[in-house]
Residue frames as a rotation matrix with the C-alpha (Angstrom) as fourth column:
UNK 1
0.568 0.823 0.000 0.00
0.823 -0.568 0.000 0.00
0.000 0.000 -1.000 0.00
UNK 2
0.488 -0.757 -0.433 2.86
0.453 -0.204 0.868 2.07
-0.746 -0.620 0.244 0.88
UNK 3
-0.412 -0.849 0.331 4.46
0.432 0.137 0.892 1.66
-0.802 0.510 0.310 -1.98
UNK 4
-0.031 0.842 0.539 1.39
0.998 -0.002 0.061 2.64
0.052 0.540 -0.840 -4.30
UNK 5
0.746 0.524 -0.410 0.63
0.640 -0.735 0.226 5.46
-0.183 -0.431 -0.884 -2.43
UNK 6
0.197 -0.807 -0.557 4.66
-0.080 -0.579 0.811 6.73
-0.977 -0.115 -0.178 -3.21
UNK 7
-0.390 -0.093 0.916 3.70
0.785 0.487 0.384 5.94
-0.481 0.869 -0.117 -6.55
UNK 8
0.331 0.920 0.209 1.06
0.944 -0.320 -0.085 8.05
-0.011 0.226 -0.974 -6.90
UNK 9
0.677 0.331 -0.658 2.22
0.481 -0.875 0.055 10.45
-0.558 -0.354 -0.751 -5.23
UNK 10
-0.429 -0.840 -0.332 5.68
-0.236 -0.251 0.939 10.93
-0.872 0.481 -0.091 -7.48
UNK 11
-0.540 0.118 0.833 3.32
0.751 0.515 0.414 10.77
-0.380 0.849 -0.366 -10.46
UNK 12
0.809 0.582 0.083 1.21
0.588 -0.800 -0.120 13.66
-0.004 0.146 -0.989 -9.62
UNK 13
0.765 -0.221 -0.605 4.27
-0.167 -0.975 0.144 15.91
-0.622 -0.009 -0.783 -9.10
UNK 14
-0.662 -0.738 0.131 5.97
0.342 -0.141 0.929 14.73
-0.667 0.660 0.346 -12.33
UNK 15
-0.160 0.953 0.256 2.87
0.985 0.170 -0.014 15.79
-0.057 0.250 -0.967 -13.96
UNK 16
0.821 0.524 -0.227 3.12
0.522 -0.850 -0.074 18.81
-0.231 -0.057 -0.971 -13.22
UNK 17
0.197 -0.596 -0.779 6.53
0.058 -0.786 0.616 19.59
-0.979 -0.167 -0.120 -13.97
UNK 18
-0.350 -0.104 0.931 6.01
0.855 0.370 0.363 19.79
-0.382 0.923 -0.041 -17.69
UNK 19
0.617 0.581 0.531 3.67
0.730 -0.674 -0.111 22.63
0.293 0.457 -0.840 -17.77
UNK 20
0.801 -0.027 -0.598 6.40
0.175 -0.944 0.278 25.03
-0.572 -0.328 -0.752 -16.56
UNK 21
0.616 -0.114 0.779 8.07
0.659 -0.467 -0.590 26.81
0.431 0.877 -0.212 -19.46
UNK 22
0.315 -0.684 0.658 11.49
-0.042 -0.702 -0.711 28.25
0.948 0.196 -0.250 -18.83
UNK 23
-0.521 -0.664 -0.536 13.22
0.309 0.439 -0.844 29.03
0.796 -0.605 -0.023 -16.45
UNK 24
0.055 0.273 -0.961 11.99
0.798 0.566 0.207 29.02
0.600 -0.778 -0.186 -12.68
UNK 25
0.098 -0.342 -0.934 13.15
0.994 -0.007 0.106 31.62
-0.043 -0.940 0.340 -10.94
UNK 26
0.347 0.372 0.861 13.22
0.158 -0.928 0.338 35.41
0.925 0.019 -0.381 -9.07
UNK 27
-0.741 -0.583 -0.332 14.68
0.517 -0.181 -0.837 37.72
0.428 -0.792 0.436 -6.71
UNK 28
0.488 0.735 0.471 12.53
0.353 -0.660 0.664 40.10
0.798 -0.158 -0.581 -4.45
UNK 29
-0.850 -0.435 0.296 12.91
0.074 -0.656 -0.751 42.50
0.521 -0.617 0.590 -1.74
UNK 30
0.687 0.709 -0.158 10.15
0.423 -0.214 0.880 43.18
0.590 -0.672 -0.447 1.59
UNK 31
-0.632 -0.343 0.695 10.11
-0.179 -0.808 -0.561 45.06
0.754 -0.479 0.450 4.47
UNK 32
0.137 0.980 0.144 8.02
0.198 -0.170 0.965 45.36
0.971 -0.103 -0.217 7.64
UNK 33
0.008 0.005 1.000 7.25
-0.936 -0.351 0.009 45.34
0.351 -0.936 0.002 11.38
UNK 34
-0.392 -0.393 -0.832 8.78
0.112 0.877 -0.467 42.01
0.913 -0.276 -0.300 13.80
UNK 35
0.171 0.909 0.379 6.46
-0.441 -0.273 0.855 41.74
0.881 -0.314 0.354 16.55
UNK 36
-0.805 -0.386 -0.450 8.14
-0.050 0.800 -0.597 39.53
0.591 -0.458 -0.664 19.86
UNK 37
0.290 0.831 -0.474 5.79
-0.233 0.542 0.808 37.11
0.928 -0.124 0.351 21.51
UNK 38
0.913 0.168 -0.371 6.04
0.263 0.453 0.852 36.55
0.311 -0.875 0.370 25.47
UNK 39
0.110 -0.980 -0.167 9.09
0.883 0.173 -0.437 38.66
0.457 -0.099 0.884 25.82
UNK 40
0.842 0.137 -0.522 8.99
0.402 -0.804 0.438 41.64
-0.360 -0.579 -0.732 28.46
UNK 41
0.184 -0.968 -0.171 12.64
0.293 -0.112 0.950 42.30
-0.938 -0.225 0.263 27.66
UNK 42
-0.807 0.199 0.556 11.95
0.501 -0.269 0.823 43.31
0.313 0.942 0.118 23.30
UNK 43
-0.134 0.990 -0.048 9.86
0.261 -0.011 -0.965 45.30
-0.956 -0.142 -0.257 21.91
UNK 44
0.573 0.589 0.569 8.17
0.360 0.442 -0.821 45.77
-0.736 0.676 0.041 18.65
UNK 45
-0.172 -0.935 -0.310 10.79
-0.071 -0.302 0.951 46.33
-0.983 0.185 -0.014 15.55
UNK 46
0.500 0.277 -0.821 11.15
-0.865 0.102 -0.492 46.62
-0.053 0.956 0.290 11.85
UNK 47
-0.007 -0.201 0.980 12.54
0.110 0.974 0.200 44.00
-0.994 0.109 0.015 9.85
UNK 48
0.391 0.158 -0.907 13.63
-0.660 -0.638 -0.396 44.00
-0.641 0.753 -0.145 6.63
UNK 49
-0.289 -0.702 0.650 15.91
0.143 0.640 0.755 41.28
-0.947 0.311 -0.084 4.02
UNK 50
-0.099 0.279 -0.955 15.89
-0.879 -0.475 -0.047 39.77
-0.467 0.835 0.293 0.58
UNK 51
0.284 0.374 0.883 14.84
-0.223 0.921 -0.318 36.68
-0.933 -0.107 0.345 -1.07
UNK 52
-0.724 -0.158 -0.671 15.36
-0.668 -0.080 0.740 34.63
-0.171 0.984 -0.047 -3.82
UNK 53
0.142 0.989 -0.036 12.77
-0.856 0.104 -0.507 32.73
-0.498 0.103 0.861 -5.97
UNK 54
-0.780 -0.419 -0.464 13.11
-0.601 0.706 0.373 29.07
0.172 0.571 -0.803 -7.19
UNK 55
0.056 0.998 0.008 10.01
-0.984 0.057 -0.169 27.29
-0.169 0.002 0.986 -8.34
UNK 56
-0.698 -0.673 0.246 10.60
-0.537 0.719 0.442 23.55
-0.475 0.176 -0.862 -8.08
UNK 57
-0.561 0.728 0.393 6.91
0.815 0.403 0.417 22.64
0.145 0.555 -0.819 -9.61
UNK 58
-0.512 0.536 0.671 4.00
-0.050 -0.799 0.599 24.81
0.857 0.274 0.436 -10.02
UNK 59
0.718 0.673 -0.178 2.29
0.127 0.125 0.984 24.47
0.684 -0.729 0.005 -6.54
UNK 60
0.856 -0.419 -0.302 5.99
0.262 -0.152 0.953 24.87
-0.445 -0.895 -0.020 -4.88
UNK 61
0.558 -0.446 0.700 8.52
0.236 -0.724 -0.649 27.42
0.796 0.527 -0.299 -4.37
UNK 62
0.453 -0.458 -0.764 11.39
0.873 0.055 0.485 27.37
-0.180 -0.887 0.425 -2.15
UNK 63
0.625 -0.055 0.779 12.97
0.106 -0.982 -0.155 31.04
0.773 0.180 -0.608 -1.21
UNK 64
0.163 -0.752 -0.639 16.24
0.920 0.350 -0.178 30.97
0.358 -0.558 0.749 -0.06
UNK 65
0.585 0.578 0.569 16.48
0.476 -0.813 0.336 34.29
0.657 0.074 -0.750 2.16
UNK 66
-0.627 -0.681 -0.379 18.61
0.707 -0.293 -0.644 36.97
0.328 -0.671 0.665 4.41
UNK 67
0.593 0.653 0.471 16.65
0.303 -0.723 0.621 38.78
0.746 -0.226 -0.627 6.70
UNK 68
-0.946 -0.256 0.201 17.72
-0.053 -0.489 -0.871 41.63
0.321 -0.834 0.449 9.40
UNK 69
0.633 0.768 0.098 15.39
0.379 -0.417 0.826 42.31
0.675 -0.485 -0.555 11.96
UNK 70
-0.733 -0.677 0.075 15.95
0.361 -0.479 -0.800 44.58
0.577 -0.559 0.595 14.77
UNK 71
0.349 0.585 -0.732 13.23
0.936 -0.261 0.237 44.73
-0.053 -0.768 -0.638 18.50
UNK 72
0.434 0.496 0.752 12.31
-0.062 -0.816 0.575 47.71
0.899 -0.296 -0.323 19.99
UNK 73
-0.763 -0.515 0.391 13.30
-0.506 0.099 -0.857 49.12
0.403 -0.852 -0.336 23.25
UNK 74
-0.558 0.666 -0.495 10.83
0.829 0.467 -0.307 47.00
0.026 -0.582 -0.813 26.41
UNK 75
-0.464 0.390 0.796 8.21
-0.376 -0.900 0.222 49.01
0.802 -0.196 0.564 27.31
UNK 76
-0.872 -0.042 -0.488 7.88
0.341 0.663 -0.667 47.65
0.351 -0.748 -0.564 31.07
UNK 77
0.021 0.960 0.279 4.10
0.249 -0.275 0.928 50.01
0.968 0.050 -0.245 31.34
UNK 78
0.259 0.261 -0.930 5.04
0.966 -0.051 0.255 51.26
0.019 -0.964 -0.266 34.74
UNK 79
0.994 0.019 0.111 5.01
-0.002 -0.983 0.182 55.13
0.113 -0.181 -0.977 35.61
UNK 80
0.895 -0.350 0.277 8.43
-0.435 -0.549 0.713 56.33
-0.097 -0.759 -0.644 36.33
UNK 81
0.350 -0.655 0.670 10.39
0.261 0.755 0.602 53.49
-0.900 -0.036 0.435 35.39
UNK 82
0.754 -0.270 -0.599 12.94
-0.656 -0.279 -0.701 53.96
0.022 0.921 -0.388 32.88
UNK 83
0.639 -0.495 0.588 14.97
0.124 0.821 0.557 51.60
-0.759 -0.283 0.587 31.19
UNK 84
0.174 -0.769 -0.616 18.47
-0.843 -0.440 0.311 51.98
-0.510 0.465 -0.724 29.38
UNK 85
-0.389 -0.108 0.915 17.93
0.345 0.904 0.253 48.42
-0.854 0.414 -0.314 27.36
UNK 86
-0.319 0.123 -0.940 17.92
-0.947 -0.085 0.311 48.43
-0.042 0.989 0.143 23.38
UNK 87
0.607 0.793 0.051 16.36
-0.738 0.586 -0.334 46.01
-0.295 0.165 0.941 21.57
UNK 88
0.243 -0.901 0.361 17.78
-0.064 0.356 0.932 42.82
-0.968 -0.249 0.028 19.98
UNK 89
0.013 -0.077 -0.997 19.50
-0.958 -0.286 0.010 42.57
-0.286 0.955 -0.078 16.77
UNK 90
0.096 -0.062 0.993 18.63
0.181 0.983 0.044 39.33
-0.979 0.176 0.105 14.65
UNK 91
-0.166 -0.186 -0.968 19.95
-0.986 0.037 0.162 38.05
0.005 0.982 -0.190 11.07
UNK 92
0.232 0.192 0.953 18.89
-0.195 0.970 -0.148 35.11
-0.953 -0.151 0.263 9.65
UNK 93
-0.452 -0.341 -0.824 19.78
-0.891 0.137 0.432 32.85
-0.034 0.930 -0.366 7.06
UNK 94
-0.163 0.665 0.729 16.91
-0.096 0.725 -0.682 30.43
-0.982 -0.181 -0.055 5.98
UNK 95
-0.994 0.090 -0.065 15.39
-0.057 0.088 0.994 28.88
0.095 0.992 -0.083 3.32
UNK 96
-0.443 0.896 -0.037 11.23
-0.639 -0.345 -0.688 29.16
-0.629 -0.281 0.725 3.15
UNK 97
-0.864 0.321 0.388 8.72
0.500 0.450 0.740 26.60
0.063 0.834 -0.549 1.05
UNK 98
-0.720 0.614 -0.324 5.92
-0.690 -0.683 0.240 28.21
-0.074 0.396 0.915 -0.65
UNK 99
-0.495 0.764 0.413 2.45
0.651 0.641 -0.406 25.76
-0.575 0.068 -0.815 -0.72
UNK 100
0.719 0.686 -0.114 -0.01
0.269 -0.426 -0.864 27.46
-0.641 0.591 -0.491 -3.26
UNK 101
0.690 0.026 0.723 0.70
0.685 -0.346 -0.641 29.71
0.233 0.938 -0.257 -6.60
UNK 102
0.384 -0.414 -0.825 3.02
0.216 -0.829 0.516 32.64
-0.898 -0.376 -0.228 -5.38
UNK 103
-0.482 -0.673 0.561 4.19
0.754 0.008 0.657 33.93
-0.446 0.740 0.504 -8.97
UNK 104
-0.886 -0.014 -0.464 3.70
-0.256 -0.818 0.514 36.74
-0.387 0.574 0.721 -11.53
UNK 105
-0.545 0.838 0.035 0.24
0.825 0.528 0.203 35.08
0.152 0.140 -0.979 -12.60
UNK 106
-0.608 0.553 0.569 -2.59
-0.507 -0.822 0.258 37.82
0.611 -0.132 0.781 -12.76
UNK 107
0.267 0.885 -0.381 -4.89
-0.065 0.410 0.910 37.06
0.961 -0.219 0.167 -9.57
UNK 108
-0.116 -0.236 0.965 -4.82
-0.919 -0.342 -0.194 36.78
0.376 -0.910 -0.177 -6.04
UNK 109
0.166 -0.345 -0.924 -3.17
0.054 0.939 -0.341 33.57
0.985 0.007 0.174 -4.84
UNK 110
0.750 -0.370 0.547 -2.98
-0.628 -0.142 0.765 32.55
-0.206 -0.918 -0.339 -1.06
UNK 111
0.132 -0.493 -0.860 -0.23
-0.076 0.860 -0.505 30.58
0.988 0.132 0.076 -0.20
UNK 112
0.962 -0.158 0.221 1.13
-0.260 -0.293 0.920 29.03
-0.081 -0.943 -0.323 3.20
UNK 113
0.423 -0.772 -0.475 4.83
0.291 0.612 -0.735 28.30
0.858 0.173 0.483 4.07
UNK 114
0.946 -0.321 -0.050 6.91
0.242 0.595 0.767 26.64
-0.216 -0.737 0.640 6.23
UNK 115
0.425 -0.885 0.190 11.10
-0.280 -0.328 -0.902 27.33
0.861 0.330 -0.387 6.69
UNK 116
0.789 -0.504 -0.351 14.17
0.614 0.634 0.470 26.93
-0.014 -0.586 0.810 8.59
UNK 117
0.542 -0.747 0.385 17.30
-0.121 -0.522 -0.844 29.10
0.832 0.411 -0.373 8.70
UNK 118
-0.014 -0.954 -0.300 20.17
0.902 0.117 -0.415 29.95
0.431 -0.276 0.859 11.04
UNK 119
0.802 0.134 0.583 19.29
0.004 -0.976 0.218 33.15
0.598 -0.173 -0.783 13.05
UNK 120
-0.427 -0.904 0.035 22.45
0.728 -0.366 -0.580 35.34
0.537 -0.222 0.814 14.69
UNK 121
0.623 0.779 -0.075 21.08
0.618 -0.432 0.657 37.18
0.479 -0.455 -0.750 17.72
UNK 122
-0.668 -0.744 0.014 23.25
0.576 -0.528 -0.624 40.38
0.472 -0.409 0.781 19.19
UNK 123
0.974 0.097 0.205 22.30
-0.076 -0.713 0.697 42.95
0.213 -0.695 -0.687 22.02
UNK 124
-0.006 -0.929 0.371 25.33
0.165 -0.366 -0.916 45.27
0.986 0.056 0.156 22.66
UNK 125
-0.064 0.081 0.995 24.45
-0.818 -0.576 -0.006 45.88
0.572 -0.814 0.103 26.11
UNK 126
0.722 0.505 0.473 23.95
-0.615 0.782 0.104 42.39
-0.317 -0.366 0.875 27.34
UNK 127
-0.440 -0.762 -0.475 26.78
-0.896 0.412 0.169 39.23
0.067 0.500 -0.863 26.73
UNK 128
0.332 0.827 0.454 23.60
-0.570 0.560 -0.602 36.75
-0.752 -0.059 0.656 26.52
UNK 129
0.966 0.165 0.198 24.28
0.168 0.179 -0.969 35.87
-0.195 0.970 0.145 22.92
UNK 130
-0.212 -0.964 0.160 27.69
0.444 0.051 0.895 34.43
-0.871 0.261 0.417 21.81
UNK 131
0.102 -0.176 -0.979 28.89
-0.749 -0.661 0.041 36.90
-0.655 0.729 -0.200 18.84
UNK 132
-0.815 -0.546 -0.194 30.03
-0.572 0.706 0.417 33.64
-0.091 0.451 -0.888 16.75
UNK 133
-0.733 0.558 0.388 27.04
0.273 0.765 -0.584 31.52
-0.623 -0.322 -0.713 17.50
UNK 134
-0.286 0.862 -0.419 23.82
-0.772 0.052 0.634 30.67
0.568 0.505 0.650 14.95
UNK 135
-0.463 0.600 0.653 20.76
-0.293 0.591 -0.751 28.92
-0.836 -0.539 -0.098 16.55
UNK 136
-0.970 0.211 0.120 19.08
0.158 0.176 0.972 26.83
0.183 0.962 -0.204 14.16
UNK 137
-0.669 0.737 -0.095 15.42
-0.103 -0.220 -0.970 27.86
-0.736 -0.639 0.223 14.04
UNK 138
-0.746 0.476 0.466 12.19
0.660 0.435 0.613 27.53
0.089 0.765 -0.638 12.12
UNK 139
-0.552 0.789 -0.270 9.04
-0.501 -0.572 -0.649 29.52
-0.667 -0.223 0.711 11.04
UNK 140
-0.595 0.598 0.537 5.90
0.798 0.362 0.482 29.25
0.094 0.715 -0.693 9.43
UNK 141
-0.383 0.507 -0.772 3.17
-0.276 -0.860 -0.429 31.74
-0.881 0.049 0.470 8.47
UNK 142
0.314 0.701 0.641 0.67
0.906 -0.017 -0.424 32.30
-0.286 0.713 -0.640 5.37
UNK 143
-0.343 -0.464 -0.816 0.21
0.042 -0.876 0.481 35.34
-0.938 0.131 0.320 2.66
UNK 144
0.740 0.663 0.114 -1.07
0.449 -0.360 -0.818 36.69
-0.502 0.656 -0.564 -0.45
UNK 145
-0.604 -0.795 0.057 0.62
0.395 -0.236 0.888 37.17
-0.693 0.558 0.457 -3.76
UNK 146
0.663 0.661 0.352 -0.95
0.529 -0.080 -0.845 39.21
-0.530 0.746 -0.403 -6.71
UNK 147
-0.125 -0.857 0.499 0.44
0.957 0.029 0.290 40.79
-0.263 0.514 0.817 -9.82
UNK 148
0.420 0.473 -0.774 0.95
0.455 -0.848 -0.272 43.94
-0.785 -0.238 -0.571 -10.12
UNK 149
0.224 -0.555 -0.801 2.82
-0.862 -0.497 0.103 44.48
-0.455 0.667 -0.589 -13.48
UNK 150
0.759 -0.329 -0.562 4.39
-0.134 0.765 -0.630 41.62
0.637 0.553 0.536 -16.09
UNK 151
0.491 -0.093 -0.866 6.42
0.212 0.977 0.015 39.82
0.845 -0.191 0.500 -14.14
UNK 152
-0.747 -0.264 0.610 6.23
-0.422 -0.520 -0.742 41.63
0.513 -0.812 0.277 -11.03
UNK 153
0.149 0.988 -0.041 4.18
0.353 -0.015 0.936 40.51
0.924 -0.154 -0.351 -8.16
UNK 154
-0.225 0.139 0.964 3.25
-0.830 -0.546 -0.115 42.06
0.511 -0.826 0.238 -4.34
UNK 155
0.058 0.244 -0.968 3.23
0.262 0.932 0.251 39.91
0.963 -0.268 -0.010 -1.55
UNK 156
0.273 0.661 0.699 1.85
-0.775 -0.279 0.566 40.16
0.569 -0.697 0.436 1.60
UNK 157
0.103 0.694 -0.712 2.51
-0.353 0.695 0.626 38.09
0.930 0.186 0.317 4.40
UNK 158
0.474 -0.276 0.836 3.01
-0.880 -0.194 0.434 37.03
0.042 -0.941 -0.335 8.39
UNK 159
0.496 -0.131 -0.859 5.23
-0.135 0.965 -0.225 34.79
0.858 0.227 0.461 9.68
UNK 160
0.956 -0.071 0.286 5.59
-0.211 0.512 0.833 33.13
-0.206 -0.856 0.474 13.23
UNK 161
0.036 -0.937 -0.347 9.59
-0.252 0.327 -0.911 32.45
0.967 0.120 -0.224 14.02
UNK 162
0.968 0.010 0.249 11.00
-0.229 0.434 0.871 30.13
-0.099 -0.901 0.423 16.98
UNK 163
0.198 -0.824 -0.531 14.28
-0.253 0.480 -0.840 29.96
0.947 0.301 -0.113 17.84
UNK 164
0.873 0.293 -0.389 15.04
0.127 0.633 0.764 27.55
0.470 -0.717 0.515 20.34
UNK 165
0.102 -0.846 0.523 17.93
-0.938 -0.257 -0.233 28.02
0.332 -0.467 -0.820 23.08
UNK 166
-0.321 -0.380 -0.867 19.66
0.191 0.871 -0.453 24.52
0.927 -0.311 -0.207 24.49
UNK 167
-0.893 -0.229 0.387 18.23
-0.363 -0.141 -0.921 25.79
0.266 -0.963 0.043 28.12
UNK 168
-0.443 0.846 0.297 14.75
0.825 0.514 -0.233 25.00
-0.350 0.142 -0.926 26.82
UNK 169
0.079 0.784 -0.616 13.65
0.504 -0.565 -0.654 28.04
-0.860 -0.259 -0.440 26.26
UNK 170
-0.086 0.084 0.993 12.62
0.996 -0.014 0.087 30.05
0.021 0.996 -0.082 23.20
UNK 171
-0.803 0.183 -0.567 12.60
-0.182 -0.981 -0.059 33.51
-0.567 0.056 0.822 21.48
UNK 172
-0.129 0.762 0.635 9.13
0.991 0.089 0.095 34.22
0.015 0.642 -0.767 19.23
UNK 173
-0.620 0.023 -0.784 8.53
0.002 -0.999 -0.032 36.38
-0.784 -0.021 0.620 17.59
UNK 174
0.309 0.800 0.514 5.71
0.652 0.215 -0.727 37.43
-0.693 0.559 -0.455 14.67
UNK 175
-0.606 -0.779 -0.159 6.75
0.419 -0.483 0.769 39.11
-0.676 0.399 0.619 11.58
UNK 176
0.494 0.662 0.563 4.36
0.727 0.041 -0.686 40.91
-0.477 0.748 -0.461 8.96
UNK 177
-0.458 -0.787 -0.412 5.99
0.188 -0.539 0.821 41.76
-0.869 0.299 0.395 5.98
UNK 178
0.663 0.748 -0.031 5.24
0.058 -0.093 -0.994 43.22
-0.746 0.657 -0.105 2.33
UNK 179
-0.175 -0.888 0.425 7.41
0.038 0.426 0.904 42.38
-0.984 0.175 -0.041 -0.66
UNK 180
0.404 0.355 -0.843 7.78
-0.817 -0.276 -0.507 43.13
-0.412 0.893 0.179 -4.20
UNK 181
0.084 -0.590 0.803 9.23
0.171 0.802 0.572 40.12
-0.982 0.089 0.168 -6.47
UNK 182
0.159 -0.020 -0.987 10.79
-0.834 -0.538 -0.124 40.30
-0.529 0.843 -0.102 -9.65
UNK 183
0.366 -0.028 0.930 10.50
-0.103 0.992 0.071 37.00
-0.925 -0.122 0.361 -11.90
UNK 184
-0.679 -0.463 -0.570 13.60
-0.692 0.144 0.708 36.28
-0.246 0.874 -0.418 -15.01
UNK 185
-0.988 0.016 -0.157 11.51
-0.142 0.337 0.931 33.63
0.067 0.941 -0.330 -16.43
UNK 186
-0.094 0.985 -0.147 7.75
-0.394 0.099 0.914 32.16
0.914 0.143 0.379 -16.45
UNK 187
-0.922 0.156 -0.353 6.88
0.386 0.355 -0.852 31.49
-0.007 -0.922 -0.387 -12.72
């Protein structure tokens, strides 16, 4: 049954790689606001990076990527209290899969995806965070892609990061970003 079923399933997605025409692939640029989840010690930041575009069938699209982000000071909500803490700085190096249509197509395509990357966490005020050290980490998140020109599209979209520490604990954080993409062949 097993064996069928890995039959099937590597039939439907040669199938489908016929109907794309040319090459595969785009670069893009986004921007936005990086949101941290359960952390008294951050607060809200931009975030910014770039991406490339590599379409490995028509229904998926991996996007190797370099993002910066960068928290806010805390805001601890208490009268009086002031606090000389900066936010942290984070770079990541990941790669992202696309699920759905994301491409230069006229129409409005959701999609969700799922990633992994290598995030580099610094605060200058604080020797928390070896300078040398990447955590591996993962994210997922959804988004909207429409065209907005020949082979230009806008994309829209949030995404949920976790990077895990070896003490057990985690950073989170929520990203919503908006992104133009530019695509060299049919995608």
């Amino acid at each position: 049954m097993k064996k069928i079923l890995l039959a099937l399933c590597a039939l439907m997605l040669l199938a489908q790689a016929p109907m794309a025409v040319g090459p595969s692939l785009g670069a893009g640029a986004f921007g936005g606001m990086h949101f941290p989840l359960v952390q008294d010690d951050q607060g809200s930041g931009s975030t910014f990076g770039i991406r490339g575009i590599v379409q490995i069938i028509p229904s998926l699209v991996a996007e190797p990527n370099i993002t910066f982000s960068k928290y806010g000071e805390p805001d601890f909500g208490i009268v009086g209290v002031t606090n000389d803490l900066e936010g942290s700085k984070v770079t990541s190096f990941g790669v992202d899969a696309l699920f759905g249509k994301a491409s230069s197509v006229p129409g409005i395509r959701p999609f969700v995806l799922a990633g992994f990357g290598f995030y580099k966490i610094k605060r200058d005020q604080t020797a928390v965070f070896d300078d040398d050290s990447s955590i591996f980490g993962y994210a997922f998140g959804l988004g909207i892609a429409t065209s907005v020109a020949p082979k230009i599209s806008l994309d829209v979209r949030g995404k949920a990061h976790i990077i895990p520490f070896e003490s057990g604990s985690s950073k989170k954080s929520v990203s919503v970003m908006a992104g133009l993409n530019y695509y060299f062949g049919v995608l």
